[in-house]
C-alpha positions, 0 to 999 in steps of 0.5 A: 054483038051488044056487050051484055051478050058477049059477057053473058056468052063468056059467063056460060062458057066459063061455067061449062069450063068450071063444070068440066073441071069438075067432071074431068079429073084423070089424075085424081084417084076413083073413089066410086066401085061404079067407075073401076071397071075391068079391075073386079078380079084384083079388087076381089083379091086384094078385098078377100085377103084384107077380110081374112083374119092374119091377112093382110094387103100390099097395093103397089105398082107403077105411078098412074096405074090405078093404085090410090083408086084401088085403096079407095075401092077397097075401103068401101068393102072393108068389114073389119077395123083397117088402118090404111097406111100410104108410103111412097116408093123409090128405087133405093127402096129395099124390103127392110126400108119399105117396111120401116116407112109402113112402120113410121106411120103405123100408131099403136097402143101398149099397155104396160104393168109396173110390178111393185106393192102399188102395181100401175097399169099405163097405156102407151103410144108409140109408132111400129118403127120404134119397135125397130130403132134399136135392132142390130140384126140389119134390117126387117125380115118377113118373120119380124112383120109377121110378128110385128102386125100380130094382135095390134091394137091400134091408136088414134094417129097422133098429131 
């Protein structure tokens, strides 16, 4: 077999490789609606809680199992402002500390009034978890994240 064909074989083959590669992806994350097949039902759950004013959404499961395609999915369907925030999990997680971790990436905004003759208005931003970094009581509890993600506003994630 001539050279030049033999190259010219490698060359197509080498693309095809490139092309499946591409196509191919089993562990990166689904972002398409089209290619989520059979999750309709937990997608519909998790889309209608997150559209529900007071509602909020926590995906969680086993590595592997679909969870990242499962936020990418549902930030297509979102109708409101949504701060998507991604936090890994390990065994020595408890409620408290798993809550901090949502709350160390969670950037909000205050806005705080000196009181005085010459009052000043100053808008301040901080993380969730600075709320927390001070608090005696042993740990977040469900009311504290009731309270904590009432009536946010949120910033711009700082670099």
């Amino acid at each position: 077999m001539p050279e030049r064909k033999r190259v010219a074989e490698r060359s197509e083959w080498q693309q095809r490789a490139l092309e499946a590669g591409r196509l191919f992806t089993p562990a990166a994350p689904i972002s398409a609606e089209a290619f989520f097949a059979g999750r309709i039902g937990q997608l519909r759950r998790v889309v209608d809680a997150v559209n529900q004013r007071g509602q909020h959404a926590m995906i969680f499961g086993e590595r592997g199992v679909g969870k990242t395609s499962m936020a990418n999915v549902v930030a297509t369907k979102i109708l409101g402002p949504v701060l998507p925030v991604r936090v890994n999990c390990d065994t020595t997680d408890t409620y408290s500390s798993l809550w901090m971790k949502v709350f160390e990436r969670t950037p909000v905004e205050q806005t705080v009034t000196d009181m005085g003759l010459m009052s000043t208005t100053t808008t301040v931003h901080e993380f969730l978890a600075d709320r927390f970094r001070d608090d005696e009581g042993g740990g977040i509890v469900p009311d504290d994240v009731c309270r904590a993600l009432e009536g946010l506003r949120w910033c711009p994630v700082r670099s």
